[in-house]
LOKOL-662770 format. One record per residue: x, y, z of N, C-alpha, C in turn. Coordinates in steps of 0.1 Angstrom, whole numbers, plus 5000, padded with zeros to 4 digits. Example, Ala and Ser with C-alpha at 12.3 -4.5 7.8 and 13.67 -1.06 7.14 Angstrom:
<midrens>
MIDREN/n.xx/n.yy/n.zz/ca.xx/ca.yy/ca.zz/c.xx/c.yy/c.zz
MIDREN/5132/4943/5078/5123/4955/5078/5132/4967/5078;
MIDREN/5128/4978/5071/5137/4989/5071/5129/5000/5079;
</midrens>
This chain:
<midrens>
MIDREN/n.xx/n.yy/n.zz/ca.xx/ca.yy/ca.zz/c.xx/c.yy/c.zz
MIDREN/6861/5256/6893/6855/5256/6906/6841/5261/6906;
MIDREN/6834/5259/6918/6822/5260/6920/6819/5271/6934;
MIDREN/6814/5283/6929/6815/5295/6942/6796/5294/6945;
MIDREN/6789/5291/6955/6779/5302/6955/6776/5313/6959;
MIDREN/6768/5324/6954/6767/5332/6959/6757/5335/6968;
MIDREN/6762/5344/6976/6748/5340/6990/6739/5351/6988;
MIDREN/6724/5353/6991/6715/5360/6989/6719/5375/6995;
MIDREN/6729/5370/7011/6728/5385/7013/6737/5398/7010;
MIDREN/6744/5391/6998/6757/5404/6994/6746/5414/6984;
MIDREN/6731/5411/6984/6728/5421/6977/6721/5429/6984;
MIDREN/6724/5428/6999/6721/5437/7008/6735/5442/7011;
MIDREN/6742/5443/7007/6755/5447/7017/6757/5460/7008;
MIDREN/6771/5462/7011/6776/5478/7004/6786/5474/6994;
MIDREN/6784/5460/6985/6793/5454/6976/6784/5458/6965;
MIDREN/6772/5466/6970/6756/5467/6957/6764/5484/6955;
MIDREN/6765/5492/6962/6771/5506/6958/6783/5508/6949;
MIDREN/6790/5497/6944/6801/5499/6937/6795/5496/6924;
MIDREN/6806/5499/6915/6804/5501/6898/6796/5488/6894;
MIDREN/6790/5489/6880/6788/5471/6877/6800/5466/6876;
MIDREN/6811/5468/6868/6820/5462/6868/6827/5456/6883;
MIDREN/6828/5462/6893/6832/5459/6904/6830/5446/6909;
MIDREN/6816/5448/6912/6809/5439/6915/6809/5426/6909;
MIDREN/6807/5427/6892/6812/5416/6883/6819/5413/6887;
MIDREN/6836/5414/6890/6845/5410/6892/6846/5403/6904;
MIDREN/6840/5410/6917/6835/5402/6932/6831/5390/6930;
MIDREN/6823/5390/6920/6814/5378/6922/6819/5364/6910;
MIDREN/6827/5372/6902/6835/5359/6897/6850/5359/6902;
MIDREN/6855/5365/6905/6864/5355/6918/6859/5350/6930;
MIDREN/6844/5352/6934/6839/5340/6945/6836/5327/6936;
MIDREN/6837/5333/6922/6833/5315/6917/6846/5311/6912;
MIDREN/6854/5317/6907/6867/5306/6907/6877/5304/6918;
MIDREN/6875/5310/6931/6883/5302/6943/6885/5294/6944;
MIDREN/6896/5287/6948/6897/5273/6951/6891/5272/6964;
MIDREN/6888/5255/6971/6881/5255/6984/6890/5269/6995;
MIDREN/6896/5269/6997/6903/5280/7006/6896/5295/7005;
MIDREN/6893/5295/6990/6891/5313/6991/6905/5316/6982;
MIDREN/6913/5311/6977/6923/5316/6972/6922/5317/6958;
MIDREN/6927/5333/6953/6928/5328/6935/6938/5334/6930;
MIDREN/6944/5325/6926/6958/5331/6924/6963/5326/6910;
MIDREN/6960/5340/6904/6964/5344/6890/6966/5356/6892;
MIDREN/6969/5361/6878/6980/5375/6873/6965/5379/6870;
MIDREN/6968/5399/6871/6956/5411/6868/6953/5407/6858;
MIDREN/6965/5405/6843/6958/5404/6829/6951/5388/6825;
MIDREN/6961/5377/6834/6952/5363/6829/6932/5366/6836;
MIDREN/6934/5376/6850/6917/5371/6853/6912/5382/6843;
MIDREN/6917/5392/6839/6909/5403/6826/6902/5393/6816;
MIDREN/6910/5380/6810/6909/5377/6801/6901/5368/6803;
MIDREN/6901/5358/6815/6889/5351/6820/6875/5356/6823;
MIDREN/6876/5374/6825/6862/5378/6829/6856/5391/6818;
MIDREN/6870/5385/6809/6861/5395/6794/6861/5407/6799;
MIDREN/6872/5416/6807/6871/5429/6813/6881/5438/6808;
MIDREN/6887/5450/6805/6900/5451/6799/6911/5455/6814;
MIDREN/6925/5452/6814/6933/5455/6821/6929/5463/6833;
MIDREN/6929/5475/6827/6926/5487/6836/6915/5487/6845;
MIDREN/6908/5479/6842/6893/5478/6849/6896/5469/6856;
MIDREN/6903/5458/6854/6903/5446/6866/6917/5455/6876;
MIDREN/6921/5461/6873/6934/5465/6885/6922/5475/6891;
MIDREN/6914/5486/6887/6907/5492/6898/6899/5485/6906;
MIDREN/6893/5471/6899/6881/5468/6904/6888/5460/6917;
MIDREN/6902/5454/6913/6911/5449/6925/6915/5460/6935;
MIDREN/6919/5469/6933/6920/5484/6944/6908/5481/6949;
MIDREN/6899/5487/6946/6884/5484/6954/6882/5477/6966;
MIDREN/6885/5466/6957/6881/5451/6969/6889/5448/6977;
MIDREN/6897/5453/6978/6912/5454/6984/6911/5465/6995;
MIDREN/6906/5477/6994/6908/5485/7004/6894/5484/7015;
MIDREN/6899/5491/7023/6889/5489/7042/6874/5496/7034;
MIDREN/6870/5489/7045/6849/5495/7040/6846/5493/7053;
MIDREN/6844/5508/7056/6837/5509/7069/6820/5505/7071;
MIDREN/6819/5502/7057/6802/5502/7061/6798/5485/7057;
MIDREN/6812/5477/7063/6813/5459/7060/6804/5459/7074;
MIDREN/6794/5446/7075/6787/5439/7082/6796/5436/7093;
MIDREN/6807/5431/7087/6816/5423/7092/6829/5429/7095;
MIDREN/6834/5428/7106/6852/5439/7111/6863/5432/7111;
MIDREN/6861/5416/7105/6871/5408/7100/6881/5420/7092;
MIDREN/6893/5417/7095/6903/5425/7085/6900/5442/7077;
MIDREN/6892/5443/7086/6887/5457/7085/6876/5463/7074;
MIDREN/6869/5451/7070/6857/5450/7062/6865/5446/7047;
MIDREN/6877/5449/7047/6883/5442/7028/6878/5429/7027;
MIDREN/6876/5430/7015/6866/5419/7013/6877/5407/7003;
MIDREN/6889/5415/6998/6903/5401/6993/6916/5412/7000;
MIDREN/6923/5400/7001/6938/5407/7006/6948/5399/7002;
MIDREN/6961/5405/6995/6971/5398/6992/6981/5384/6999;
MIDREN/6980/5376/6984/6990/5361/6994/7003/5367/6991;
MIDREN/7006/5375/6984/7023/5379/6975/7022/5392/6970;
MIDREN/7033/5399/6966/7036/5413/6961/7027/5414/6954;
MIDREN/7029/5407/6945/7028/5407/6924/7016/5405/6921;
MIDREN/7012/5394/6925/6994/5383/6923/6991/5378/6935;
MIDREN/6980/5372/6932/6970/5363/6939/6962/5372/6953;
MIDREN/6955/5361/6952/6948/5370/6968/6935/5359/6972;
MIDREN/6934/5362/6986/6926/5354/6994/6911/5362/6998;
MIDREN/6903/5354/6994/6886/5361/6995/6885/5361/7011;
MIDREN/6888/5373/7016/6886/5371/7035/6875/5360/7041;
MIDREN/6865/5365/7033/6852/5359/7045/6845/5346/7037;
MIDREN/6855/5343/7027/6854/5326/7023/6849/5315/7029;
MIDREN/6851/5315/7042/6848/5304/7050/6835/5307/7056;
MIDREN/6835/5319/7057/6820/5323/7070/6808/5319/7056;
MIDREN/6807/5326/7047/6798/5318/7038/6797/5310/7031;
MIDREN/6806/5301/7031/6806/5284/7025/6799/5278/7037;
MIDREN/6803/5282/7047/6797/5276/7061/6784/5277/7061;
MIDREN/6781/5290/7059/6766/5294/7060/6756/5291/7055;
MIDREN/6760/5290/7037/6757/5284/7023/6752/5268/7031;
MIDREN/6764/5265/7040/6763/5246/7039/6752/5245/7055;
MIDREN/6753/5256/7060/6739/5253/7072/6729/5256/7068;
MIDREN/6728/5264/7060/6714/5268/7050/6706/5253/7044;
MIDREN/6717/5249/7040/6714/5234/7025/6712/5224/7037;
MIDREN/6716/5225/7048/6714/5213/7054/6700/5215/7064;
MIDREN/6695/5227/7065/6684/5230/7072/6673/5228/7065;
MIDREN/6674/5229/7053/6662/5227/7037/6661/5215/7040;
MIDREN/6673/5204/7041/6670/5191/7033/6660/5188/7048;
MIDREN/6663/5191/7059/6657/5181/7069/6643/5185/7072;
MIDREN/6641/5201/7068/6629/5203/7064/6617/5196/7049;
MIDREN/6628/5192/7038/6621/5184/7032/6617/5172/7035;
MIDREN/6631/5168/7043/6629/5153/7050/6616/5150/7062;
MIDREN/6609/5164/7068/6603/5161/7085/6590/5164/7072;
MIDREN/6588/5169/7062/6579/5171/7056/6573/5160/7045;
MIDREN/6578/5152/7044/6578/5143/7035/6575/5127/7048;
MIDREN/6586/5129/7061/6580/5119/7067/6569/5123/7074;
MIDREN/6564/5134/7079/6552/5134/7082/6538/5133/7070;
MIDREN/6543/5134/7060/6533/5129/7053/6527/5115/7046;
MIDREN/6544/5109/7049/6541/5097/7049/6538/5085/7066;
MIDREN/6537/5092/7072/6531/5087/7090/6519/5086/7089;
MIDREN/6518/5073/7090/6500/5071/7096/6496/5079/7108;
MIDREN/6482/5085/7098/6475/5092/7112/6475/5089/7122;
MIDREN/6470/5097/7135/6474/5092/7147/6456/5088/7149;
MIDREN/6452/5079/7156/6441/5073/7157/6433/5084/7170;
MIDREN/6426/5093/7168/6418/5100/7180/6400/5097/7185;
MIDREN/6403/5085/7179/6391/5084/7184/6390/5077/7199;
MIDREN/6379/5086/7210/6379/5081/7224/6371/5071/7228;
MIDREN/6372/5060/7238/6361/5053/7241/6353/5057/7252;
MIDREN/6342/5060/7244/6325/5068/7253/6321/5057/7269;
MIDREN/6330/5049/7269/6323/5038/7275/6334/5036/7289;
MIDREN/6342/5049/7292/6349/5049/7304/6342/5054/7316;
MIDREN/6345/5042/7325/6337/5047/7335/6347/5056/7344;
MIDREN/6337/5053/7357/6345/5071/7367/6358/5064/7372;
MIDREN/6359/5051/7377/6377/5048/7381/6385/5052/7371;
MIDREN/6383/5050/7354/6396/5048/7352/6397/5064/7351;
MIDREN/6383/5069/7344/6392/5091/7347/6395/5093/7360;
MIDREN/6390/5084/7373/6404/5093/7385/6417/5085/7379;
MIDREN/6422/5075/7376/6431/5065/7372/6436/5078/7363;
MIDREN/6432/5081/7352/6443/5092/7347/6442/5104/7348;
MIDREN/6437/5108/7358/6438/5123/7364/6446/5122/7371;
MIDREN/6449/5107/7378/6457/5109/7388/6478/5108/7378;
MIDREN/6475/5097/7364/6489/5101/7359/6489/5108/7353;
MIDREN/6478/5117/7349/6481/5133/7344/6491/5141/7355;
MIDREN/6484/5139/7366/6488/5150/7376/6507/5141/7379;
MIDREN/6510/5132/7378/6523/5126/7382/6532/5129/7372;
MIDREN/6530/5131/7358/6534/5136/7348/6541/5146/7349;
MIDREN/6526/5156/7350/6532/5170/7350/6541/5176/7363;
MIDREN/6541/5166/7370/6552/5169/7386/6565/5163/7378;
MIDREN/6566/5154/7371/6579/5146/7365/6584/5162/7353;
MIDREN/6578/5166/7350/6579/5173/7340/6584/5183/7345;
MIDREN/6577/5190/7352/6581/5203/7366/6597/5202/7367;
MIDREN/6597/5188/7374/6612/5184/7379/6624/5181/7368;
MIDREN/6621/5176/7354/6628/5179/7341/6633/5190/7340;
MIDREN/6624/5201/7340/6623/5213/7339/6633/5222/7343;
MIDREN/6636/5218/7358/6645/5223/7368/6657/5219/7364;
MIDREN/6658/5205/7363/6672/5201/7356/6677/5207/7350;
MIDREN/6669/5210/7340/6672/5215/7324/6681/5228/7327;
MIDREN/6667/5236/7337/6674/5250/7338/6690/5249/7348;
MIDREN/6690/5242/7355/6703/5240/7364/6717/5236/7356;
MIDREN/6711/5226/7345/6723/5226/7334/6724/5233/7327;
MIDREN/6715/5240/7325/6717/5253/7314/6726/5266/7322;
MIDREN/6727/5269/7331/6729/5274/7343/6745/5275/7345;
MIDREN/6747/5261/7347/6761/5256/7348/6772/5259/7336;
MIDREN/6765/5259/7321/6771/5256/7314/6775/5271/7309;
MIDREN/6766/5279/7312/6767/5296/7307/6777/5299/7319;
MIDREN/6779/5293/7331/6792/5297/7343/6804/5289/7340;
MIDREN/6804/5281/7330/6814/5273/7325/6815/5279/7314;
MIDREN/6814/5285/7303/6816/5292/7292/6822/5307/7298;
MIDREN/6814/5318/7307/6820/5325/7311/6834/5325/7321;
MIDREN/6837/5311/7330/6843/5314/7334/6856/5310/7324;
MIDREN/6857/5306/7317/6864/5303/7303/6869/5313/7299;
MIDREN/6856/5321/7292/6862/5341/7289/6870/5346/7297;
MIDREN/6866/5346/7312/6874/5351/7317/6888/5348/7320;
MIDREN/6893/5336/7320/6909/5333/7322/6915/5338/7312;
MIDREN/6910/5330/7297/6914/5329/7284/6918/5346/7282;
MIDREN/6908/5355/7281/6912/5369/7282/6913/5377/7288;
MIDREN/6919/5373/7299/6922/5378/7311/6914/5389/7320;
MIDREN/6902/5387/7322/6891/5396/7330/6889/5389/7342;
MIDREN/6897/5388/7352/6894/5380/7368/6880/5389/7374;
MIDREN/6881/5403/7369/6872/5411/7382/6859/5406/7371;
MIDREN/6853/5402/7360/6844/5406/7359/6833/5397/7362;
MIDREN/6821/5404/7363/6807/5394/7368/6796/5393/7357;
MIDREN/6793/5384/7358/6779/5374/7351/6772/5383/7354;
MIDREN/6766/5393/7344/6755/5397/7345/6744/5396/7340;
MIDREN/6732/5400/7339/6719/5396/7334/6725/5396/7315;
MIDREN/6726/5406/7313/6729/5406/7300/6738/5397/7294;
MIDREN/6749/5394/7298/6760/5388/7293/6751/5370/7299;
MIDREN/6746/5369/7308/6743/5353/7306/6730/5352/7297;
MIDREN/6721/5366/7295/6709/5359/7283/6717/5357/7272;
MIDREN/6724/5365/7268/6734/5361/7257/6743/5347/7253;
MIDREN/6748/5342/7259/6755/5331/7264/6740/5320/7261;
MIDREN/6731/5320/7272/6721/5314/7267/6716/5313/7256;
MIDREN/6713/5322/7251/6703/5326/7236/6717/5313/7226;
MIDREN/6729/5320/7228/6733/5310/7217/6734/5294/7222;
MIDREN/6734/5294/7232/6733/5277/7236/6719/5271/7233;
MIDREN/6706/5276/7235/6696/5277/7228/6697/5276/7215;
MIDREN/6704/5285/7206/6705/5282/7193/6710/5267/7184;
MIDREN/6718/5264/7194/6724/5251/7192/6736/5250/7193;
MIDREN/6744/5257/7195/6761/5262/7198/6761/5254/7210;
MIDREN/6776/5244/7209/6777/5237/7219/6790/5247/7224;
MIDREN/6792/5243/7240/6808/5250/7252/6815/5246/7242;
MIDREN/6815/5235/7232/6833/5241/7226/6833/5250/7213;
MIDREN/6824/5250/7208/6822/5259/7193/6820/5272/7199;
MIDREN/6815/5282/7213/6814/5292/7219/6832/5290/7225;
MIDREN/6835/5281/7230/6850/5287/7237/6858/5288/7222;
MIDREN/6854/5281/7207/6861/5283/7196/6863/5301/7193;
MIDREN/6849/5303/7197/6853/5317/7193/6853/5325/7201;
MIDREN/6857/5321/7212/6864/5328/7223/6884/5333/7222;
MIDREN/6884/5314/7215/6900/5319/7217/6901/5326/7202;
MIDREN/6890/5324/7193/6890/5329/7173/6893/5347/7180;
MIDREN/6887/5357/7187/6885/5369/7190/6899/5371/7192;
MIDREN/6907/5365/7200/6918/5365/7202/6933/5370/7188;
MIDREN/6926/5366/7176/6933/5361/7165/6931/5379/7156;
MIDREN/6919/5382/7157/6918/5393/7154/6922/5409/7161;
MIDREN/6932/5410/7153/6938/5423/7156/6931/5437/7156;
MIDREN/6918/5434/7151/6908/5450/7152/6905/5450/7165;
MIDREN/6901/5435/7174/6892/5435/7183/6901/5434/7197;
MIDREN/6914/5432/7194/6922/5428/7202/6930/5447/7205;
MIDREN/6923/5458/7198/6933/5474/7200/6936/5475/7185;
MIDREN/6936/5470/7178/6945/5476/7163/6936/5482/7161;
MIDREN/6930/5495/7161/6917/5502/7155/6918/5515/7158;
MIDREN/6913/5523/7151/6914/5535/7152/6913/5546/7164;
MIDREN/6905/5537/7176/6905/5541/7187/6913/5534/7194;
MIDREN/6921/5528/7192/6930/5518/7207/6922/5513/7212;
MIDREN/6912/5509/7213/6903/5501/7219/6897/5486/7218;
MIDREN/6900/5478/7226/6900/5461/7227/6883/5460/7228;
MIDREN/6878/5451/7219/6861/5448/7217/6865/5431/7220;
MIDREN/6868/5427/7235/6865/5410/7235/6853/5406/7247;
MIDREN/6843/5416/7248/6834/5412/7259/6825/5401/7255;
MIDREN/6826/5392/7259/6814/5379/7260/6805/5379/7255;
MIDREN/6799/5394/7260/6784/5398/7254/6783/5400/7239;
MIDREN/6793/5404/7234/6796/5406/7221/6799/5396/7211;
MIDREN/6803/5385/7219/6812/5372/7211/6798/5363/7208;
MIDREN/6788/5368/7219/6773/5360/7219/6765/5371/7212;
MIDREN/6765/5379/7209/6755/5391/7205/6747/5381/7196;
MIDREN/6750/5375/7189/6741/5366/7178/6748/5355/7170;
MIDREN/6745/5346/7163/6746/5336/7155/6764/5339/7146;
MIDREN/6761/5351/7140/6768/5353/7128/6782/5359/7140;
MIDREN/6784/5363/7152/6795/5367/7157/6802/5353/7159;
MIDREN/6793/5345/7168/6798/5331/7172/6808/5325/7162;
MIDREN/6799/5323/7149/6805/5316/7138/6820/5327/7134;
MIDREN/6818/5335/7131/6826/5347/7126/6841/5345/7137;
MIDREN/6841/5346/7150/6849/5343/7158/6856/5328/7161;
MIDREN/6848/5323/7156/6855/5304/7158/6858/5303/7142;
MIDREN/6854/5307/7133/6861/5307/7118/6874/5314/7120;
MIDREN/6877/5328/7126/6891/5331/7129/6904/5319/7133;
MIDREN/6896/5312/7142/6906/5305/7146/6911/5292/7140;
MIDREN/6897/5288/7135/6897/5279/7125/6907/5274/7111;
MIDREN/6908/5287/7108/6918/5292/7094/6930/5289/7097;
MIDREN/6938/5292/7114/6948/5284/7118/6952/5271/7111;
MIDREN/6943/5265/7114/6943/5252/7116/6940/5242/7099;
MIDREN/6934/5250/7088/6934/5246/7076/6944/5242/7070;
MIDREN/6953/5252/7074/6968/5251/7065/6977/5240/7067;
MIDREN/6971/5230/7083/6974/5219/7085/6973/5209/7069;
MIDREN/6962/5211/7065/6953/5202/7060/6955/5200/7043;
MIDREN/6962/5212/7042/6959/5217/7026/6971/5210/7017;
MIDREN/6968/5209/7006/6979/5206/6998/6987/5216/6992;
MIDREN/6996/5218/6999/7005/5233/6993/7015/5232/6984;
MIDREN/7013/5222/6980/7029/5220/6967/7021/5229/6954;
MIDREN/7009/5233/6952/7011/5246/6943/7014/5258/6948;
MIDREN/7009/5259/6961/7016/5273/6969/7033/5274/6968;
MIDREN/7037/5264/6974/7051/5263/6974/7059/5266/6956;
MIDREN/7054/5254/6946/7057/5263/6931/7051/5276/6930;
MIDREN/7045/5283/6937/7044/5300/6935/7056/5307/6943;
MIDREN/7064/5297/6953/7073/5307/6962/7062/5310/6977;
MIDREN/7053/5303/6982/7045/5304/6995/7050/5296/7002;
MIDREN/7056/5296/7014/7060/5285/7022/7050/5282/7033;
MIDREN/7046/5270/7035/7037/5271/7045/7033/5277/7058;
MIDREN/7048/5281/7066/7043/5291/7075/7036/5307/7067;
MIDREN/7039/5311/7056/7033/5324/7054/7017/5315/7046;
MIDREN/7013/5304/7043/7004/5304/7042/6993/5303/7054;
MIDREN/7000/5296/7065/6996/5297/7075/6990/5310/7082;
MIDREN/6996/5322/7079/6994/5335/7080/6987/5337/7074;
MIDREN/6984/5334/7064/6977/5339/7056/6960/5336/7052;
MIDREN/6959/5324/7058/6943/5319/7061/6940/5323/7075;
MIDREN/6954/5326/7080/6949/5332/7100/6944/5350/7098;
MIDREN/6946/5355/7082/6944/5367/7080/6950/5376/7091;
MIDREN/6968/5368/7092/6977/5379/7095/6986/5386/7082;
MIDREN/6985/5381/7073/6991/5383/7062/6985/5391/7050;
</midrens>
């Protein structure tokens, strides 16, 4: 299999652990299968990663237990968690950076692509004719000025649909997670905006409206009893959006997968089902 690694685990708190730790983090992100899953025994990955026994079971404790100082509150910042007693285990945040990995690569190419056709575009021709008399400059002063009135009134649209669509995502939040009293305020609709700006369409934002739902830290499992599913939060930025519609997403993989090696391990599809929904 083919894992990449993303630039920013060497900002995270995956850089404070042993070298061996981290060796080991980083080659079970490369032999995952597409899911995130790697499921082999402590002594077969020792022997695949040239480590001795004892070192790969600590370096699995490690990766295994909560890190309060994760980016991320998915599953309480563990960064693998078990598919079965014995072996195997699933890389939690597998999906949020293959995804990211694959918007990254797709943002490059189109910037090679807008850079390569602009350089192959014939110049635009700027030269003016000296030889205009005074009708035709009132003639385009006057569809300069029609323009920018057509433009004016684009403008308005724009902002009216944009408008609509942050009272159509909020009122969404609110059924879905049951807040009837609450109101659209300044903060929670720049928010909502900023990511519809970003390029998030109403269903990838209601994605991770119902994804918030799936997670058990944000929904009261946490050390304070306390439910984190405010709107403002689900929009705080790019990486929540994605992080929240990937929750729910994982549901729905296990549709898709071919589990007849799961099942010769003894996985039946509803517990794998659980198990990419990271209830398991």
């Amino acid at each position: 299999m083919f894992g990449k690694i993303h630039d920013c685990i060497f900002g995270s708190s995956i850089m404070e652990e042993s070298v061996i730790i981290r060796y080991v983090w980083m080659c079970m992100i490369t032999i995952a299968d597409q899911n995130g899953i790697v499921d082999e025994t402590i002594p077969a990955l020792a022997r695949r990663f040239n480590v001795t026994v004892n070192e790969m079971i600590k370096a699995i404790e490690s990766l295994e237990k909560i890190d309060i100082s994760s980016r991320t509150l998915d599953n309480d910042g563990k960064r693998i968690e078990k598919i079965r007693e014995t072996f195997g285990w699933r890389i939690v945040n597998y999906y949020y950076y293959r995804d990211l990995q694959k918007s990254q690569s797709r943002n490059e190419y189109m910037q090679e692509y807008m850079k390569k056709y602009r350089k192959n575009s014939k110049p635009v021709n700027k030269s003016v004719n000296k030889n205009v008399n005074k009708t035709n400059v009132l003639v385009n002063v006057s569809r300069l000025t029609h323009t920018d009135t057509d433009t004016d009134t684009d403008t308005d649209t724009d902002t009216d649909t944009d408008t609509d669509k942050i009272k159509q995502i909020f009122e969404y939040w609110k059924k879905t997670l049951h807040h009837p009293n609450a109101k659209l305020d300044s903060k929670r609709s720049r928010n909502i905006a900023a990511r519809l700006k970003d390029g998030y369409t109403i269903e990838r934002i209601k994605q991770a409206i119902d994804g918030i739902q799936q997670s058990s830290h944000h929904m009261g499992q946490n050390d304070r009893n306390a439910i984190y599913d405010d709107i403002e939060l689900i929009c705080r930025d790019s990486k929540h959006i994605d992080m929240f519609a990937e929750i729910l997403e994982r549901r729905s993989v296990a549709q898709n997968v071919d589990i007849s090696r799961y099942e010769r391990a003894g996985i039946s599809k509803g517990d794998l089902c659980e198990i990419l929904s990271g209830k398991k």
